[in-house]
N, C-alpha and C positions, 0 to 999 in steps of 0.2 A: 479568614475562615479556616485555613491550613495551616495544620501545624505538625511539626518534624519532630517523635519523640526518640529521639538518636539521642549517641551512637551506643544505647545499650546493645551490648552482643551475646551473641547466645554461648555464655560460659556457666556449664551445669559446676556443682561441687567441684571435679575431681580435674576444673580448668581446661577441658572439653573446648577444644575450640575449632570453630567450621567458617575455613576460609570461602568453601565456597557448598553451596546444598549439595549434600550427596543421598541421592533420594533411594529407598530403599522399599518404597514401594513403585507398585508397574505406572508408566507416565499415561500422561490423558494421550490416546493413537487414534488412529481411524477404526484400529479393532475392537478398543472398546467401546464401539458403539455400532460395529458392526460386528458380523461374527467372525472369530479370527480362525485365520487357515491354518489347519496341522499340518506341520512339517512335511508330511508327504504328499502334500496337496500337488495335481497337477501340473505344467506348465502353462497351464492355458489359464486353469484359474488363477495361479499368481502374477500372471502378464494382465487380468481382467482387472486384480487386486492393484497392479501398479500404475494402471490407467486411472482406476477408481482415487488414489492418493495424487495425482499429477492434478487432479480436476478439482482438489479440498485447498481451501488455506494454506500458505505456505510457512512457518513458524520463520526461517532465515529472513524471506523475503522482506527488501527494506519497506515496500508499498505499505505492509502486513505490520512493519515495527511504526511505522509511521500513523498508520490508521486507527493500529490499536495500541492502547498505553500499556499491555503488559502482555505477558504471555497466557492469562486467565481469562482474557478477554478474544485472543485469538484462536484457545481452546473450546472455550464457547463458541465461537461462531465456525469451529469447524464440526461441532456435536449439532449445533443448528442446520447446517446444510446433509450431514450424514443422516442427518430425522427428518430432512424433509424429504416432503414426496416428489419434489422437483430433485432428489441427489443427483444428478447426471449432470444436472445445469455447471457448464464453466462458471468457476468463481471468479471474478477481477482479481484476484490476489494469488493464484494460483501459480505453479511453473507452466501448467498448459498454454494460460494466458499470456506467460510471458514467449512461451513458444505462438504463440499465432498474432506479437507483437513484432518478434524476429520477423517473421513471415513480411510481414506487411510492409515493415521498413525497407527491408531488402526489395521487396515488390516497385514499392513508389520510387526506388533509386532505379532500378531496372525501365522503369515507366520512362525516366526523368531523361535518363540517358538514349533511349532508344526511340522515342518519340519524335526526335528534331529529324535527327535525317530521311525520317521516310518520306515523305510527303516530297522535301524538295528533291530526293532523289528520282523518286518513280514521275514524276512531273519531268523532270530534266531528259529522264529517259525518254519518258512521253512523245516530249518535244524531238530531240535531235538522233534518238535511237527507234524509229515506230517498232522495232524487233523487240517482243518484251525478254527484257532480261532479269532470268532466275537467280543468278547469283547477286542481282541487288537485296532481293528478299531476304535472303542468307546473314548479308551484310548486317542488316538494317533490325531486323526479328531477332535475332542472337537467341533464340528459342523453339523447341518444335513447338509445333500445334497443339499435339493431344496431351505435353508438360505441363502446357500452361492453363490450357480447359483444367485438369484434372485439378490442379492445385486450387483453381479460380472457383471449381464448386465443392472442393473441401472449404474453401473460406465462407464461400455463403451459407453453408449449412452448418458450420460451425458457429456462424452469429446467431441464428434461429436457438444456440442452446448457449449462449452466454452470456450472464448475468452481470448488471452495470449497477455501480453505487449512486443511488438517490443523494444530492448533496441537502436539497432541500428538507428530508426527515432526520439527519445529522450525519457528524463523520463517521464513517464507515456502515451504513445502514444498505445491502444489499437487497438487489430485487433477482430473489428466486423465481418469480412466475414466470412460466413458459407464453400468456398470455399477451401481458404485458411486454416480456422480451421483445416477440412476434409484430407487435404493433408500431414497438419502437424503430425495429429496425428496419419495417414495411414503411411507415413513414420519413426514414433519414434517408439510408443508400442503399437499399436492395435492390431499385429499377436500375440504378449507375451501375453495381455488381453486376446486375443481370447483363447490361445492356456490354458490358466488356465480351463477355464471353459467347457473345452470338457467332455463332461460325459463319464465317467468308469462302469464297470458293477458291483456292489457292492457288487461280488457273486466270483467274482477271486482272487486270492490269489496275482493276479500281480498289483492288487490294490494298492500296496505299493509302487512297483516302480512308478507307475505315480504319487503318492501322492508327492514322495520324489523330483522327477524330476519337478515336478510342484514347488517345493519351494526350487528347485535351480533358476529354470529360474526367479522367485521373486525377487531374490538377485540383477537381471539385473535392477530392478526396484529400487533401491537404491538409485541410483542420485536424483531422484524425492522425495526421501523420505526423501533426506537433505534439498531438495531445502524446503520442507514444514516444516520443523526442525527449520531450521536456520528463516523461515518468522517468523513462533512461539518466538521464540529465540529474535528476535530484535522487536516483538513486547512486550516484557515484559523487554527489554529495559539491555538484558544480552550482557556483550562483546564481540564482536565477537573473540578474543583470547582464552575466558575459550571454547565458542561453538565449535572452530577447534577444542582443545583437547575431548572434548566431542565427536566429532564425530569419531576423531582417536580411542579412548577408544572403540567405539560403532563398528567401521570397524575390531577390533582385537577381541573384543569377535564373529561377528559375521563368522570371521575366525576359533575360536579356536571351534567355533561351528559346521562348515563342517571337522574341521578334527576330532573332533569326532566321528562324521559321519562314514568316513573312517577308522578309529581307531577301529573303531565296527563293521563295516561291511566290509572290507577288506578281514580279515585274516579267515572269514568265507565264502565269496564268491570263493577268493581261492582255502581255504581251503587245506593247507601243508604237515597234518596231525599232525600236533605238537598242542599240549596244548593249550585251549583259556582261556585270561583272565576272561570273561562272565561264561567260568565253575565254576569259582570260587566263585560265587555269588550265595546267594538263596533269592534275591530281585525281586519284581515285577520287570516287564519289565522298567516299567516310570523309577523308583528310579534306575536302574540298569543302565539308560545311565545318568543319571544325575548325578552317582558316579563317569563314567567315566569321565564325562565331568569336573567334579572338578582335577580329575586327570591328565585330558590334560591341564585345565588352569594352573596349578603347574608347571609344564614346559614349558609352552609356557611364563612365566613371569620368571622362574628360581626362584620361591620360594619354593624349596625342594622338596625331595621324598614322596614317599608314599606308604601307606601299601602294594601297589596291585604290585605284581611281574607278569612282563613279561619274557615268554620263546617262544612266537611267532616270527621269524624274524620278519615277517610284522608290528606286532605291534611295535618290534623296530625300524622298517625303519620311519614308523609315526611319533613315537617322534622324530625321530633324525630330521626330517624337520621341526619338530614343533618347537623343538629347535630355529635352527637356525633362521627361521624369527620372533620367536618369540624374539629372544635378540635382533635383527636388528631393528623390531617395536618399542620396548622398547626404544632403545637410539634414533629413529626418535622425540617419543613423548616425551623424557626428554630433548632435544635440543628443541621441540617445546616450552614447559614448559617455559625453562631457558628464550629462549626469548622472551615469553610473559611479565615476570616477570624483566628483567632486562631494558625494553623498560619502562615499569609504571613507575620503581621506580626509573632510573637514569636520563631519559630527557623524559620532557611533552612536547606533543604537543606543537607550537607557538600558537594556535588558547588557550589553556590551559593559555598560560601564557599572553596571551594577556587579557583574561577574569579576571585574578589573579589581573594582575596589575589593569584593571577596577573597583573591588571591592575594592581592596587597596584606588582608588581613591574617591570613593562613602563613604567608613568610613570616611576616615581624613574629607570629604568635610560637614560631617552629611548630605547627599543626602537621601530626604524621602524615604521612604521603596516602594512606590508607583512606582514611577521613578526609582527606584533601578531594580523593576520590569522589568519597560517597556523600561529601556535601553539594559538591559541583553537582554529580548526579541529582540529586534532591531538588536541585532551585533547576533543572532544565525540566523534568519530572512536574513542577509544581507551576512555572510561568513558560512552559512547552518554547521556551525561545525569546518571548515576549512579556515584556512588564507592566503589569499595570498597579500602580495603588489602590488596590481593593478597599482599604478602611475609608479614602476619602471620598472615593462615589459612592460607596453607602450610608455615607454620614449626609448626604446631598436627598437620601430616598427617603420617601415615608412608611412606616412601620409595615403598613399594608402591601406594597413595593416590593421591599424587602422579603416578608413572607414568600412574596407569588414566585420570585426569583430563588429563595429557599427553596421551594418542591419543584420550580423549574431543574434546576441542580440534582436536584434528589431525585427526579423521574425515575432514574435506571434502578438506583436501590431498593426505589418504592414498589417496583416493576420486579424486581430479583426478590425480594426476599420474601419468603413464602406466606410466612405470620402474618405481612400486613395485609394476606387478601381477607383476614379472619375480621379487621378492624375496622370499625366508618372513618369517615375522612377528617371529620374532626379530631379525632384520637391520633390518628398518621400524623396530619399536621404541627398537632404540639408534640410529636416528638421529636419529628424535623426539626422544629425549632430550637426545642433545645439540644441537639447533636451537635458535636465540634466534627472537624475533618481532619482526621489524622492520617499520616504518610508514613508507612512505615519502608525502609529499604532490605534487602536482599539479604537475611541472616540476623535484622533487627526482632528481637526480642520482646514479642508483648507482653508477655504474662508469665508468672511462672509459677510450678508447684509449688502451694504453702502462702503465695499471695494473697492478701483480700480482694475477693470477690467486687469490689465496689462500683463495676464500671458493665454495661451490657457492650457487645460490639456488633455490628453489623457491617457486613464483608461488600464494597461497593463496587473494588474490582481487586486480583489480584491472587493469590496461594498463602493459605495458613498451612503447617505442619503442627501437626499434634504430637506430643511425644510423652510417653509416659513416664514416670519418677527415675524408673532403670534407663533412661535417655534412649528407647527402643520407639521408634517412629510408627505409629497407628495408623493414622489418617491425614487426607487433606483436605483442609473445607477453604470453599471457592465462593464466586460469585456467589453474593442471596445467603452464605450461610450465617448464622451468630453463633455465639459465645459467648459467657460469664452470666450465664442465667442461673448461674449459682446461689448468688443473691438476691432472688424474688423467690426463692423454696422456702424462706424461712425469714420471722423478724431477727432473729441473733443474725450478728458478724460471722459470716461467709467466708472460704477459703479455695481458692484455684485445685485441683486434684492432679493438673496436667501443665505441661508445659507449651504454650504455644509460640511460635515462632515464623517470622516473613519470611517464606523463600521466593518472593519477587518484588520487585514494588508494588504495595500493597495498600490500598485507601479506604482507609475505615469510619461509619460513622461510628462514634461511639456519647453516650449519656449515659450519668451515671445512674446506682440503683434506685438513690433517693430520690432522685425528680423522674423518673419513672413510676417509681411507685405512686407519689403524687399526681400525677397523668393519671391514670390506672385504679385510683385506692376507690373508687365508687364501682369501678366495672369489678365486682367479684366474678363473672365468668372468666375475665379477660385473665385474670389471675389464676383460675383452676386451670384455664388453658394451658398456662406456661410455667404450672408445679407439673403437671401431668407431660408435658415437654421435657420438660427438667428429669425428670424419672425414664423417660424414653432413651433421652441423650445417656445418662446416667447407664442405663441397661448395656445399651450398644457399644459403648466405653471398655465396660469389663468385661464385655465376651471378646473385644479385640486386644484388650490387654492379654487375657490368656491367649488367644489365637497367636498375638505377637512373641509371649512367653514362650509356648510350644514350638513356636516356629526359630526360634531364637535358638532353645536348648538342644532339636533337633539337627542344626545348622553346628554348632558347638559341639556335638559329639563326630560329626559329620570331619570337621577342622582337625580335631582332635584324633583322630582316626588316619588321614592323612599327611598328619603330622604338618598344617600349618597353622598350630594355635596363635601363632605370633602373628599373622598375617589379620587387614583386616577382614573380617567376617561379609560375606554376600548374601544379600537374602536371597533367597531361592523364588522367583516367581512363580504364582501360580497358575498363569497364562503361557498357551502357546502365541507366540513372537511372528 
């Protein structure tokens, strides 16, 4: 159904050639959709301005390249949240997000770390010091109090306005509702959030148990803490094979870390009357569980004994669990291992060896390094990683099949472009039907001045430039817009007036005039509609052609004047920045 109309390039007459878009009108911002601040605007309002941009879509952001197939499509949904009446709501793809992902990580390491030794410490104390001692707390908290509240109801009220991508209504499809946010985050972890930051009196010796109980309940917060692991993880472009083993590694230490826990405070809670390991030590408190905890990883891996002899049952009952899940984990994550490593190295991907063979093709052919480029580009663009043979599963479907999967596909186009809300559904359909899906890339050349008109286009995602005959750039039409309605103004042979050209990867449906008009040749509204279109577009053309003219010759004298005619020429924007 896709097809690559490469590598024509945008070379006007005079050999015009554009390595890369150099756009010469203002870019899609947060200000054109909001109101842009002049220059001498406040510091308060442009600190509101830079909160308000930290909270929108990130353009760099890999989450943002990932989610979305083009940069037309990430401008969209940053005009989307800027219009809505939820704009405040954190976006998932945002840098705020990625700042309150920072946060969290760094939190559950802090949790992870400081969690073990409380409990068996202020218990140790308990037992053979009855004098409570403050400097354990010191040890053990590594944080003040009112640091850690504060930060702790920044996060909870920062979830109440952070918006989460629905996977179910498709990729990248975000929930703005404040509503919704509210419920979801009311029913996951806000009692757990809550329940962390309940204040203690810092003067009770039971301080310990809440401390320890608090970074058990954390542990519940785990999933979240992969989910933000594994984003990190695929955004610096690691496998998701070594990440599973990494998180397996990461779920056994922080196992062998609660049964330290237990290990040490166990057989003192107790209390049997038989001999404790911990007598045996004259280590501070810290160094004292952190001996043990080497001692419980020794067995929880079955890499040998160690100095410290147990005469506690309890602590023997410890190891002996420790034991055995820990040889059970061990052969989970060395079966994980083998088949990471036997999947790489015996059979690639098809989508691998299709690209294999591509490059095979591109040396023997000596294909420029250019095109080497932008083909490669095109088939990751086109099979996003993954290959499949599209002609022969739909050679397997029935005509009707086929169809429902046709406007499946089409939703988004059917949904963008404006014309089709004028049409019944019957009319949409056959022209779905007949549309091809064309891919154009980054500087690929659709159409050009003096062309036949033969072809309508519908923009699915993506950036057209417009450029008039003097090669002086007009406009950009985006998502939803068309072009080449040149040829339903008139039964004669039609001709292009402008020059259009991809400045991103860009997916077009396109049908031609002739089986359009065959759709269509009974609806004469349908056809007044789109001469009287035609004359619209037509209007608005040559008032920017002049506008563009004026602003070109004024710029040009401007150059001229400063003596850098040689230089190339800058449009002057007409917005404040």
């Amino acid at each position: 159904m896709y097809d690559y109309r490469g590598p024509k390039r945008l070379t006007f007459v005079d050999n015009l050639h554009l390595v890369k878009h150099r756009c010469t009108l203002p870019n899609v911002h947060i200000s054109d959709v909001k109101t842009r601040l002049p220059p001498n605007a406040s510091y308060i309002r442009q600190f509101c301005r830079w909160i308000h941009k930290s909270m929108i879509p990130a353009l760099n952001l890999a989450i943002s390249k990932r989610n979305f197939r083009n940069e037309s499509q990430i401008k969209a949904e940053i005009r989307r949240q800027a219009n809505h009446k939820n704009w405040f709501v954190i976006h998932p793809y945002s840098y705020m997000e990625v700042a309150r992902e920072i946060y969290f990580i760094c939190y559950c390491i802090w949790v992870i770390i400081t969690s073990g030794p409380v409990l068996p410490s202020f218990e140790w104390v308990k037992t053979y010091r009855p004098q409570f001692d403050t400097e354990s707390l010191e040890v053990c908290c590594l944080c003040p109090y009112p640091v850690f509240l504060t930060a702790s109801i920044l996060w909870i009220v920062s979830c109440f306005f952070s918006g989460y991508e629905e996977r179910h209504k498709g990729k990248g499809t975000i929930e703005l509702s404040m509503k919704k946010i509210a419920i979801r985050y009311c029913k996951s972890f806000f009692f757990i959030d809550l329940f962390v930051i309940i204040p203690c009196p810092l003067t009770d010796i039971n301080l310990c148990l809440y401390l320890w109980v608090r970074g058990l309940i954390m542990y519940s917060r785990m999933y979240t803490f992969y989910q933000y692991f594994i984003r990190f993880t695929t955004d610096f472009k690691i496998s998701q094979s070594l990440t599973h083993c990494i998180i397996l590694v990461h779920i056994a230490l922080v196992f062998t870390h609660v049964s330290t826990c237990f290990f040490y405070s166990m057989p003192v809670l107790i209390n049997t009357g038989e001999p404790l390991s911990i007598d045996k030590m004259n280590y501070p408190k810290g160094i004292m569980y952190y001996s043990i905890y080497s001692f419980v990883q020794a067995h929880f891996w079955g890499l040998g004994g160690s100095t410290l002899d147990t005469e506690n049952p309890m602590e023997e009952f410890v190891l002996i669990i420790v034991m055995i899940i820990g040889r059970l984990w061990g052969l989970y994550i060395l079966a994980s291992l083998l088949r990471m490593f036997t999947v790489s190295s015996v059979s690639e991907s098809i989508y691998e060896q299709y690209v294999k063979h591509l490059k095979i093709f591109i040396s023997q052919n000596d294909i420029p390094k250019e095109m080497e480029e932008r083909l490669l580009e095109y088939y990751e663009y086109k099979f996003e990683k993954n290959y499949y043979n599209e002609k022969a599963i739909f050679t397997t479907m029935s005509l009707y099949v086929r169809q429902t999967i046709s406007l499946f596909w089409a939703r988004k186009v059917i949904n963008k472009v404006k014309v089709f809300r004028f049409f019944p559904h019957s009319i949409i359909s056959q022209i779905i039907a007949k549309c091809r899906v064309l891919v154009y890339l980054n500087n690929d050349f659709i159409a050009r001045a003096g062309d036949v008109a033969d072809n309508v286009y519908f923009i699915s995602s993506g950036t057209v430039a417009v450029y008039n005959r003097d090669k002086h750039e007009m406009i950009h039409l985006r998502d939803g817009d068309e072009f080449g309605l040149t040829g339903l103004g008139s039964s004669k042979e039609a001709y292009f007036v402008s020059n259009f050209v991809a400045i991103e990867t860009t997916e077009l449906y396109v049908i031609s005039v002739k089986e359009f008009k065959e759709i269509i040749h009974s609806r004469h509204d349908i056809l007044a509609f789109f001469r009287k279109k035609l004359q619209e577009r037509l209007k608005l053309w040559e008032k920017l052609e002049k506008h563009v003219t004026v602003a070109q010759r004024d710029n040009f004298l401007s150059e001229l004047r400063h003596e850098r005619i040689l230089e190339r020429p800058s449009a002057k924007t007409r917005y404040y920045d």
